[in-house]
PyMOL commands that place a pseudoatom at each C-alpha (Angstrom):
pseudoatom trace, name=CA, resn=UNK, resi=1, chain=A, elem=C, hetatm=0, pos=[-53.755, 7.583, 8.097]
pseudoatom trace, name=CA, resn=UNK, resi=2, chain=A, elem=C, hetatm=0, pos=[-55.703, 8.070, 5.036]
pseudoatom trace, name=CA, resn=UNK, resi=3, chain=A, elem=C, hetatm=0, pos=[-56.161, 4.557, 2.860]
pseudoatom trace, name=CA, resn=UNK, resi=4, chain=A, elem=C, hetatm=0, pos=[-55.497, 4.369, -1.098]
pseudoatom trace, name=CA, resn=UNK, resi=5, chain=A, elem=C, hetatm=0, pos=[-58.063, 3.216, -3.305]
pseudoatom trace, name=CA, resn=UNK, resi=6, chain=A, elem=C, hetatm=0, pos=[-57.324, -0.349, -2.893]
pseudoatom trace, name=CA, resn=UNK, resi=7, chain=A, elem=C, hetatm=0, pos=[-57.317, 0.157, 1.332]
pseudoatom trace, name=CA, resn=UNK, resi=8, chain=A, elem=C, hetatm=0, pos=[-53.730, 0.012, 1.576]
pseudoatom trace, name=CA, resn=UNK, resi=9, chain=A, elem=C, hetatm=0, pos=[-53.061, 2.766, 4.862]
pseudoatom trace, name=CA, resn=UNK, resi=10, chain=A, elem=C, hetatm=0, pos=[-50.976, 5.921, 3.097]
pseudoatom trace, name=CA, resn=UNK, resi=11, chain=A, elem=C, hetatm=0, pos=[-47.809, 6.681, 5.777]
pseudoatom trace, name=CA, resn=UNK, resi=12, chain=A, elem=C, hetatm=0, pos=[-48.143, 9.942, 6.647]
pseudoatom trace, name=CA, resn=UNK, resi=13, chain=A, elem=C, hetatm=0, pos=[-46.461, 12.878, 4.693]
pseudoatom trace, name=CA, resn=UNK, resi=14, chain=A, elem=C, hetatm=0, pos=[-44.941, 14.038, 8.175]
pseudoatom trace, name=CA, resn=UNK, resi=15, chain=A, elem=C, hetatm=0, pos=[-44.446, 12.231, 11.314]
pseudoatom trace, name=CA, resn=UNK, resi=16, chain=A, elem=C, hetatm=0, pos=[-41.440, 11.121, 14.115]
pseudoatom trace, name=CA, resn=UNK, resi=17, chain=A, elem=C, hetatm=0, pos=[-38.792, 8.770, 12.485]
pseudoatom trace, name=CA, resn=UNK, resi=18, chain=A, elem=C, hetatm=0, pos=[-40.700, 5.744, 14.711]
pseudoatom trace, name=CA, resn=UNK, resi=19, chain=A, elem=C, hetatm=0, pos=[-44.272, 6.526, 13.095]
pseudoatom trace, name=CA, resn=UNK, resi=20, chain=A, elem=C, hetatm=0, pos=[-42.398, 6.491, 9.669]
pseudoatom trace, name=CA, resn=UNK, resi=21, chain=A, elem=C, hetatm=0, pos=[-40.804, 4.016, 9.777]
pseudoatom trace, name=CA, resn=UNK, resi=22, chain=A, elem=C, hetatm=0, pos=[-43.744, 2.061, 11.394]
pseudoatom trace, name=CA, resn=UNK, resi=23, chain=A, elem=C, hetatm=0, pos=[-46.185, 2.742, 8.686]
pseudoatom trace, name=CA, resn=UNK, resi=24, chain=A, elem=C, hetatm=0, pos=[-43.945, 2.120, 5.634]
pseudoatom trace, name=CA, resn=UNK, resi=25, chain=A, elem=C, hetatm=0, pos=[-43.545, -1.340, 7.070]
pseudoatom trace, name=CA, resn=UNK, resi=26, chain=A, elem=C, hetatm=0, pos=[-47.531, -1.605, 7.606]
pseudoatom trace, name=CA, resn=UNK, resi=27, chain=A, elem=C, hetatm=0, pos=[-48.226, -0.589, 3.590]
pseudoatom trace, name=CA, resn=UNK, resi=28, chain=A, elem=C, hetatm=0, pos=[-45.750, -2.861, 2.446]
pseudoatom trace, name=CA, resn=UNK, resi=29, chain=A, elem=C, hetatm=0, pos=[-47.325, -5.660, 4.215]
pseudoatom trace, name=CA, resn=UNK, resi=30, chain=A, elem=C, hetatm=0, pos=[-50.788, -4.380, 3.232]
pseudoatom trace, name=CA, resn=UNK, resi=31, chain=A, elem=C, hetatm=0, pos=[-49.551, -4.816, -0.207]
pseudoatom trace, name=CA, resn=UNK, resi=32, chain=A, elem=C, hetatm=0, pos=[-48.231, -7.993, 0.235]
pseudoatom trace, name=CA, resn=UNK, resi=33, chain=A, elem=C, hetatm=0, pos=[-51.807, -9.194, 1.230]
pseudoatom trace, name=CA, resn=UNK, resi=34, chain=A, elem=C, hetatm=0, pos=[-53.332, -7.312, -2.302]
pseudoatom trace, name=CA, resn=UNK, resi=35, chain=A, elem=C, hetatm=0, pos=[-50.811, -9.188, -4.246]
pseudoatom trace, name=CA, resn=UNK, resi=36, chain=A, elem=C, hetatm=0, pos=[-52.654, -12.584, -3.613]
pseudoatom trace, name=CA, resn=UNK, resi=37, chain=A, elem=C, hetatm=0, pos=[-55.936, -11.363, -2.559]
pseudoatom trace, name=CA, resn=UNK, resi=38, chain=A, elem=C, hetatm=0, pos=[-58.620, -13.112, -4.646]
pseudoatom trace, name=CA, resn=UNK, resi=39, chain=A, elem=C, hetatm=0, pos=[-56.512, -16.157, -6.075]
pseudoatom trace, name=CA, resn=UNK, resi=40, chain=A, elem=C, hetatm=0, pos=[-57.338, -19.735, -5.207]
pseudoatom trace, name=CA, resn=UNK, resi=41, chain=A, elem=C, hetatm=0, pos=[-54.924, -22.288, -3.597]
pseudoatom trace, name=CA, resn=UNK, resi=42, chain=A, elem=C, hetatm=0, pos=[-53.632, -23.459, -7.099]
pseudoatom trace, name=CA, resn=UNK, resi=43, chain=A, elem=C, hetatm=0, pos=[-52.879, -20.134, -8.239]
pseudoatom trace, name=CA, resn=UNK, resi=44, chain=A, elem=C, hetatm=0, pos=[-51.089, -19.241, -5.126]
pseudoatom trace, name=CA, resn=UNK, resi=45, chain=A, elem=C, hetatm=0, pos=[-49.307, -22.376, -5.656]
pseudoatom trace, name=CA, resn=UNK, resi=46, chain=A, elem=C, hetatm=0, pos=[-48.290, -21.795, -8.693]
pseudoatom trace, name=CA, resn=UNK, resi=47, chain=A, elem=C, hetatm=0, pos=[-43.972, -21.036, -9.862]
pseudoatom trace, name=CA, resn=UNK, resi=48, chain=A, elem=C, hetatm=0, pos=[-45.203, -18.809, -12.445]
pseudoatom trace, name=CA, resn=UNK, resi=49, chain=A, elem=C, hetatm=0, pos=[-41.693, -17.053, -13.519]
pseudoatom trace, name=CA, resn=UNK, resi=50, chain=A, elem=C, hetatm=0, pos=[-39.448, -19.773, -14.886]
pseudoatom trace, name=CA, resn=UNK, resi=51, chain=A, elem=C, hetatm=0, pos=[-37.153, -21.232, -14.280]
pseudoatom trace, name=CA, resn=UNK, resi=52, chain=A, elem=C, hetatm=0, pos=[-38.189, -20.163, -10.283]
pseudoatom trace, name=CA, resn=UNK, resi=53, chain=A, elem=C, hetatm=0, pos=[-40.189, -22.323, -8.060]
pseudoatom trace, name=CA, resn=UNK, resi=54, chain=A, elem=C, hetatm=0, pos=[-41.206, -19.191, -5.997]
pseudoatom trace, name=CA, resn=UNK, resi=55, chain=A, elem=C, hetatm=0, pos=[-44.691, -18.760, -5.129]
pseudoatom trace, name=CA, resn=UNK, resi=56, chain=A, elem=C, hetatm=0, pos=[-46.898, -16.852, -3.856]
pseudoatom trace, name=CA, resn=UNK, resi=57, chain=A, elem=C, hetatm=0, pos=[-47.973, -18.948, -1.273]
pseudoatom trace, name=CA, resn=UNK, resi=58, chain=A, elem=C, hetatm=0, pos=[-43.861, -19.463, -0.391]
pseudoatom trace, name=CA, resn=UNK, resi=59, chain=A, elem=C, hetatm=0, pos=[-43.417, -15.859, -0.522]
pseudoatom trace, name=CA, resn=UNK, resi=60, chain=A, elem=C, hetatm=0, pos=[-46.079, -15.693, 2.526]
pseudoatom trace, name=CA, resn=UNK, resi=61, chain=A, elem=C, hetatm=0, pos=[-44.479, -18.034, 4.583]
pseudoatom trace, name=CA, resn=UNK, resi=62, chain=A, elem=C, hetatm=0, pos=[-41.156, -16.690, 3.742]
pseudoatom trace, name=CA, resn=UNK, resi=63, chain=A, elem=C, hetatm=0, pos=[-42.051, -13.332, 4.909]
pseudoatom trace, name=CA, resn=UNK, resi=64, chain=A, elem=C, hetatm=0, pos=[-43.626, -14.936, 8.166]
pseudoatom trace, name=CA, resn=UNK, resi=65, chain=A, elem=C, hetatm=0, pos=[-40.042, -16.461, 9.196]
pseudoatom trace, name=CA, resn=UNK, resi=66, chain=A, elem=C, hetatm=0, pos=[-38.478, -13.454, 8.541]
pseudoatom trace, name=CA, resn=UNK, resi=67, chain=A, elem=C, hetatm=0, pos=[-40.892, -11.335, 10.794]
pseudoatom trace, name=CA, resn=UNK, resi=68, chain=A, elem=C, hetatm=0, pos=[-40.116, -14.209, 13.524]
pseudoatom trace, name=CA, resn=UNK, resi=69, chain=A, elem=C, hetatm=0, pos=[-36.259, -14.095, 12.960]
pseudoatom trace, name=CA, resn=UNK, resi=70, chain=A, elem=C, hetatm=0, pos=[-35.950, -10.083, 13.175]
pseudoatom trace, name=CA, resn=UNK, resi=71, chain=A, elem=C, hetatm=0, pos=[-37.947, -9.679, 15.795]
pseudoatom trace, name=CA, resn=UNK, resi=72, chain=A, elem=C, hetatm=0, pos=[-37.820, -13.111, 18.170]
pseudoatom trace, name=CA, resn=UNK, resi=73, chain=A, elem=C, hetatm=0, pos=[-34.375, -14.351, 17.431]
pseudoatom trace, name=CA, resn=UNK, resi=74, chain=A, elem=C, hetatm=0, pos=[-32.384, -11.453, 16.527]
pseudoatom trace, name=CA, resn=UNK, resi=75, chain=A, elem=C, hetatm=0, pos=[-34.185, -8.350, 18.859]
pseudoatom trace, name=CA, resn=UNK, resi=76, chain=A, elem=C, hetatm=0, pos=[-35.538, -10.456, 21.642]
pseudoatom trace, name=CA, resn=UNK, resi=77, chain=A, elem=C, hetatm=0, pos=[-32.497, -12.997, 21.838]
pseudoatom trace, name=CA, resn=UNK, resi=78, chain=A, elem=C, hetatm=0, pos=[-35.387, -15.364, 21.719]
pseudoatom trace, name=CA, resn=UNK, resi=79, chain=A, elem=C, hetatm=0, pos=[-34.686, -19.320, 20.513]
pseudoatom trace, name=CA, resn=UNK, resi=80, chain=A, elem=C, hetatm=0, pos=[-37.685, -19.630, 18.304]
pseudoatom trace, name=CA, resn=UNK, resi=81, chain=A, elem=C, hetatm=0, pos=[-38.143, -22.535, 15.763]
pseudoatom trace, name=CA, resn=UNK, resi=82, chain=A, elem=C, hetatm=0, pos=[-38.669, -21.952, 12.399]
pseudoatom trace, name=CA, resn=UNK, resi=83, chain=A, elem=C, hetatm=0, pos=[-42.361, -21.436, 11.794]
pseudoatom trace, name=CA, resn=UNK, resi=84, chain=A, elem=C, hetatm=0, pos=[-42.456, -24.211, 8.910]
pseudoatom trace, name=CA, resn=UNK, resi=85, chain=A, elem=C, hetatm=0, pos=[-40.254, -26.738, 10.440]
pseudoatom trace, name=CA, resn=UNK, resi=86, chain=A, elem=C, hetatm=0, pos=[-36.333, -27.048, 10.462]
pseudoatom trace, name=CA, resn=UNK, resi=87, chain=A, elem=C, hetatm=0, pos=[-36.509, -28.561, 7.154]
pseudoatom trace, name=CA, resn=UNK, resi=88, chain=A, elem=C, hetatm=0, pos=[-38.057, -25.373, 5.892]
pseudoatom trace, name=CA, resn=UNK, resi=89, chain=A, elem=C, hetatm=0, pos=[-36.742, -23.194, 7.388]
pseudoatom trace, name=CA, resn=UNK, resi=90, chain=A, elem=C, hetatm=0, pos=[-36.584, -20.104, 5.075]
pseudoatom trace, name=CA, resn=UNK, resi=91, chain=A, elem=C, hetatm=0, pos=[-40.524, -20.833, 4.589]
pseudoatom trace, name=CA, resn=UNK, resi=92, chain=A, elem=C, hetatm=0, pos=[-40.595, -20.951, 0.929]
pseudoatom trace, name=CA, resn=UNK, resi=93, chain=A, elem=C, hetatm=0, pos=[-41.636, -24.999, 0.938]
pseudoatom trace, name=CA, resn=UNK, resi=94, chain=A, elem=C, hetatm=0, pos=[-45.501, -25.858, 0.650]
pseudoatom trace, name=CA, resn=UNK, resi=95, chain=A, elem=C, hetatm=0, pos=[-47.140, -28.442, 2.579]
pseudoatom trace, name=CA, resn=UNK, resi=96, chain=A, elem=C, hetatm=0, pos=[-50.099, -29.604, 0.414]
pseudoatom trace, name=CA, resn=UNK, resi=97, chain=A, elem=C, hetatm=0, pos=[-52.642, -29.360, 3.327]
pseudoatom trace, name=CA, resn=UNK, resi=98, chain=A, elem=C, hetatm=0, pos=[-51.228, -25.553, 4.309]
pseudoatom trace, name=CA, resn=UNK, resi=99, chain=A, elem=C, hetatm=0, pos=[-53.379, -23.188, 2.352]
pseudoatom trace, name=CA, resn=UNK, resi=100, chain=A, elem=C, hetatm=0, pos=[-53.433, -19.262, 1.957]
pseudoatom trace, name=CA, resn=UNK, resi=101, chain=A, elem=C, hetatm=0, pos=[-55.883, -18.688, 4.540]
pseudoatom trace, name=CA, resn=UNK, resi=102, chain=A, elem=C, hetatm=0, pos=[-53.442, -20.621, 7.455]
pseudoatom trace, name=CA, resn=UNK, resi=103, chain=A, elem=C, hetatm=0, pos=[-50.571, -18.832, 5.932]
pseudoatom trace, name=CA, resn=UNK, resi=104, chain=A, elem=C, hetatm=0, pos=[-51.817, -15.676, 6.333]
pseudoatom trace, name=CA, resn=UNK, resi=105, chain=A, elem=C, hetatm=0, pos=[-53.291, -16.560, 10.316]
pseudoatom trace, name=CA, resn=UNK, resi=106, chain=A, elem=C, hetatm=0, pos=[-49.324, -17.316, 10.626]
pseudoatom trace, name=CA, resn=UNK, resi=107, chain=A, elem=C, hetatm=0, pos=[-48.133, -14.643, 9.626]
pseudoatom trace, name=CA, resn=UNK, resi=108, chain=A, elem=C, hetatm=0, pos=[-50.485, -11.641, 11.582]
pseudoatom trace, name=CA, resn=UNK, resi=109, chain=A, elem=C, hetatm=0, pos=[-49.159, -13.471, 14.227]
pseudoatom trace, name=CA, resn=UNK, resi=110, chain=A, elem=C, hetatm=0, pos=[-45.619, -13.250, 13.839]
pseudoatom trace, name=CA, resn=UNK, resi=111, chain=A, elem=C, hetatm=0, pos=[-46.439, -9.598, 13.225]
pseudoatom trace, name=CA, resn=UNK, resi=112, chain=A, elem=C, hetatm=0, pos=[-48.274, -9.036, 16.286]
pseudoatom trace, name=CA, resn=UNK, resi=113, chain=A, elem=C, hetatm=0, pos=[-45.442, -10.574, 18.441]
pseudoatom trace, name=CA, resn=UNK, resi=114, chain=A, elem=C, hetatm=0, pos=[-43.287, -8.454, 16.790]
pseudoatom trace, name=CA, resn=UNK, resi=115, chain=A, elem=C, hetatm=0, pos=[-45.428, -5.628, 18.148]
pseudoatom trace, name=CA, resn=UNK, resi=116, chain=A, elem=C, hetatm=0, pos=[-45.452, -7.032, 21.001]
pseudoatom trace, name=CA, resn=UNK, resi=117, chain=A, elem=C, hetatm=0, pos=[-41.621, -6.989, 21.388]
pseudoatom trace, name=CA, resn=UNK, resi=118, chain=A, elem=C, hetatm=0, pos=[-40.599, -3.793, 20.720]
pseudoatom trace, name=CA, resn=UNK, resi=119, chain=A, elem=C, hetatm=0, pos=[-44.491, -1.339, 21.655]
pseudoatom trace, name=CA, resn=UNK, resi=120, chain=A, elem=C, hetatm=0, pos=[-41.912, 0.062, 24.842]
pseudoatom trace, name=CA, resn=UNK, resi=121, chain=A, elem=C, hetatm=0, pos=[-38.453, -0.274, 22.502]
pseudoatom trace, name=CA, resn=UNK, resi=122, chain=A, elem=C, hetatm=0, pos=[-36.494, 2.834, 21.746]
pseudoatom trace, name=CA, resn=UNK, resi=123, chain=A, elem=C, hetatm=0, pos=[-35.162, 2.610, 17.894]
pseudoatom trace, name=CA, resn=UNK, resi=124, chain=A, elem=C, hetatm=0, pos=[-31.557, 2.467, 19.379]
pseudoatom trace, name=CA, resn=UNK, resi=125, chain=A, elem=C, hetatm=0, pos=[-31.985, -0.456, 21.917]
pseudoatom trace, name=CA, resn=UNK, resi=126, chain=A, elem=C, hetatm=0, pos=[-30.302, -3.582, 20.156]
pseudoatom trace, name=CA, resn=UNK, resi=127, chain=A, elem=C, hetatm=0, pos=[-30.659, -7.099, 19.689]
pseudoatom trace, name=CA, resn=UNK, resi=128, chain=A, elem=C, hetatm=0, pos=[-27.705, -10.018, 19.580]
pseudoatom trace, name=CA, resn=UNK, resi=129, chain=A, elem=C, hetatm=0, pos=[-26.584, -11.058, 15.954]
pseudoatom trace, name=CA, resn=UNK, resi=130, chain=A, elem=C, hetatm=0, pos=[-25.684, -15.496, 15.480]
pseudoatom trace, name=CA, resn=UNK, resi=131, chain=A, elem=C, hetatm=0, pos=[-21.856, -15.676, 14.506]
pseudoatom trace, name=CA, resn=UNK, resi=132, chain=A, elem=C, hetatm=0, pos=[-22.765, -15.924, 11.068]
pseudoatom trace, name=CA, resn=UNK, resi=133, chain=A, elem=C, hetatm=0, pos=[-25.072, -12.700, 10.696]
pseudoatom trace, name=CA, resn=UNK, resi=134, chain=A, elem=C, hetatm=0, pos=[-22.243, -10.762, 12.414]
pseudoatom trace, name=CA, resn=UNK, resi=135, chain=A, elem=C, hetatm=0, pos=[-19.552, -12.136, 9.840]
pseudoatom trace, name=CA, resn=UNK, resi=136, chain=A, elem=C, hetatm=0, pos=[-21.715, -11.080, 7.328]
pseudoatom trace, name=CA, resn=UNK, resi=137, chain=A, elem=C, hetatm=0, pos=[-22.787, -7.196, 8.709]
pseudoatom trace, name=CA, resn=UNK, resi=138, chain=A, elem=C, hetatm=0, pos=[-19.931, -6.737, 10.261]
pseudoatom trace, name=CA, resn=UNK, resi=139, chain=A, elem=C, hetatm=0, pos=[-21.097, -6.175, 14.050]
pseudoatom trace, name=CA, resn=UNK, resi=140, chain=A, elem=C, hetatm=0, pos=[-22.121, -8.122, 16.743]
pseudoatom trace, name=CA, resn=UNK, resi=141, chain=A, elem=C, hetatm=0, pos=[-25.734, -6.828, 17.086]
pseudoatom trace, name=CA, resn=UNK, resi=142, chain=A, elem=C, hetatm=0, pos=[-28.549, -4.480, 15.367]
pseudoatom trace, name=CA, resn=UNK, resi=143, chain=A, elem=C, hetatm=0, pos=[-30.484, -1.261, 16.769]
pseudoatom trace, name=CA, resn=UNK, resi=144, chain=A, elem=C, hetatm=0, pos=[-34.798, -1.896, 16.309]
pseudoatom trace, name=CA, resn=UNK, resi=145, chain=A, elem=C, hetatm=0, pos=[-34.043, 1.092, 13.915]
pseudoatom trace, name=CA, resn=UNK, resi=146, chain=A, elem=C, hetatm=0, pos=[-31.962, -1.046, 11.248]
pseudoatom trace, name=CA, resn=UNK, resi=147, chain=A, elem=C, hetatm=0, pos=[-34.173, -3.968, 11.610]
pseudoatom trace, name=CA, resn=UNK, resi=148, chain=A, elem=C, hetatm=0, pos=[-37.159, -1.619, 10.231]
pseudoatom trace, name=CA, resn=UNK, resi=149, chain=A, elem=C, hetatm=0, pos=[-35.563, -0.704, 7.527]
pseudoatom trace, name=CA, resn=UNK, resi=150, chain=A, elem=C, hetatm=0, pos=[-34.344, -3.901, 6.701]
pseudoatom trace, name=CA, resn=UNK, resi=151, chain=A, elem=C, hetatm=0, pos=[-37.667, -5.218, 6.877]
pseudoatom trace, name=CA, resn=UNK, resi=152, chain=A, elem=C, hetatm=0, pos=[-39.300, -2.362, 4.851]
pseudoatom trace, name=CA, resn=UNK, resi=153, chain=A, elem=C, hetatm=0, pos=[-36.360, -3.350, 2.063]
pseudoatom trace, name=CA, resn=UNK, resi=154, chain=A, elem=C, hetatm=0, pos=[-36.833, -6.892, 2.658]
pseudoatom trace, name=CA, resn=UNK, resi=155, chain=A, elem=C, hetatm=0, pos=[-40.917, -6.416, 1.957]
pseudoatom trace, name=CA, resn=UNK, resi=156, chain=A, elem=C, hetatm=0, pos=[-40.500, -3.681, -0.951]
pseudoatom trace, name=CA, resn=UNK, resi=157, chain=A, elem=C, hetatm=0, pos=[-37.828, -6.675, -2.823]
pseudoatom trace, name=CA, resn=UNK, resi=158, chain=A, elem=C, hetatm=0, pos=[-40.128, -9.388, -2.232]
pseudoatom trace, name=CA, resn=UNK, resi=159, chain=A, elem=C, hetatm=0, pos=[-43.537, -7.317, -3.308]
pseudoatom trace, name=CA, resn=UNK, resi=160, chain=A, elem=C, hetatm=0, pos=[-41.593, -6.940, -7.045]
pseudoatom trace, name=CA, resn=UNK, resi=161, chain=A, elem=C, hetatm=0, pos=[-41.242, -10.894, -6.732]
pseudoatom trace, name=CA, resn=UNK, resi=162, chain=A, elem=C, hetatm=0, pos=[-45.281, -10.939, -5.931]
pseudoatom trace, name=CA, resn=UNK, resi=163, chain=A, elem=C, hetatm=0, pos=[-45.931, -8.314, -9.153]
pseudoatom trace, name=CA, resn=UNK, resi=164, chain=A, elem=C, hetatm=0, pos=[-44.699, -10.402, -11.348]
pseudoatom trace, name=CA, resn=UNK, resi=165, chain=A, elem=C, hetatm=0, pos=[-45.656, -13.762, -10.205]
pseudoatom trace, name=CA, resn=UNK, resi=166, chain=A, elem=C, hetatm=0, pos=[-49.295, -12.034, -9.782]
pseudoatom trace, name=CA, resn=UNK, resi=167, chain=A, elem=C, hetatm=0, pos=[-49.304, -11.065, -13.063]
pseudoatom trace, name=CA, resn=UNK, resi=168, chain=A, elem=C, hetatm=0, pos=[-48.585, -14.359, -14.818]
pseudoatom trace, name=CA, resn=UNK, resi=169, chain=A, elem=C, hetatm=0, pos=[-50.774, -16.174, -12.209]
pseudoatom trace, name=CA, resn=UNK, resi=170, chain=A, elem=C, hetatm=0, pos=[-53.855, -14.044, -14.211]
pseudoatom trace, name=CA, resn=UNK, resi=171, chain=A, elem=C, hetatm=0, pos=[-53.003, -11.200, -15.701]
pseudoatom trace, name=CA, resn=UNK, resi=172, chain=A, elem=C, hetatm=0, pos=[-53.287, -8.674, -12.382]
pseudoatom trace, name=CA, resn=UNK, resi=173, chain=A, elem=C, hetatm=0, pos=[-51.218, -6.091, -12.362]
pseudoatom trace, name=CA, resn=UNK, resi=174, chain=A, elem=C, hetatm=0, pos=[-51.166, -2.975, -10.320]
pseudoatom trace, name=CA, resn=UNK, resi=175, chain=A, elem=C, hetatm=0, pos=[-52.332, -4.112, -6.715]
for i in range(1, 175): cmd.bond("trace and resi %d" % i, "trace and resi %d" % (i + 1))
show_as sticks, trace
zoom trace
């Protein structure tokens, strides 16, 4: 895969509905990690689009429990405690001694278990839905396949978030 200017890996122009998938979800996670490259801890601290309290920092974490939820919880049938605590449990919170840096070593890991989880998966095999994510999609589990997309959509929503939050932070725009 050939990289854009900024590194970012390009998916490929023409490849199996797995490798597609695959590599849309690996560029918008490589442009999650542009969209606070270079900013110190107050900046990625910092609710910069009234009247939100999102962060970048939050946005990070929240990104990280959704990785874990998708893939442990939901496609493993695993019973995996929220990464941040019960008490944060959607990951946006900050802990004022939890910087960028551990954030980030978090998160690579919840994407490598991930990996991990579903390397020998066909797109069709399924994981178990709670009671209330069935109510709400309207079936009692979710092929590998609809959890890629979903996080692709859940990444490419959440990048907009980090655009403009980047750009108030200082002025960035375009990463």
């Amino acid at each position: 895969m050939a990289p854009t200017p900024d590194g970012r890996p390009i998916p490929p122009p023409h490849a199996d509905e797995r490798a597609m998938l695959e590599s849309w979800l690996d560029f918008q996670r490589a442009t999650l990690v542009r969209k606070v490259d270079g900013l110190d801890d107050r900046q990625v601290r910092l609710a910069s689009v009234p009247p939100s309290t999102m962060t970048l920092l939050g946005l990070v974490q929240h990104v990280t429990e959704v990785e874990r939820n998708w893939y442990q919880r939901v496609f493993a049938g695993q019973d995996a405690p929220p990464v941040y605590g019960v008490d944060n449990a959607d990951g946006y919170g900050l802990d004022p001694v939890r910087g960028m840096a551990e954030a980030l070593v978090d998160w690579r890991r919840e994407i490598d278990r991930g990996r991990e989880l579903t390397a020998d998966q066909p797109l069709d095999a399924a994981g178990p839905l709670s009671p209330q994510a069935a109510a709400v999609i309207g079936a009692d589990s979710v092929s590998l396949r609809w959890i890629l997309v979903h996080l692709i959509e859940e990444y490419a929503r959440h990048n907009g978030h980090a655009d403009l939050l980047r750009e108030c932070v200082d002025g960035v725009t375009g990463v």
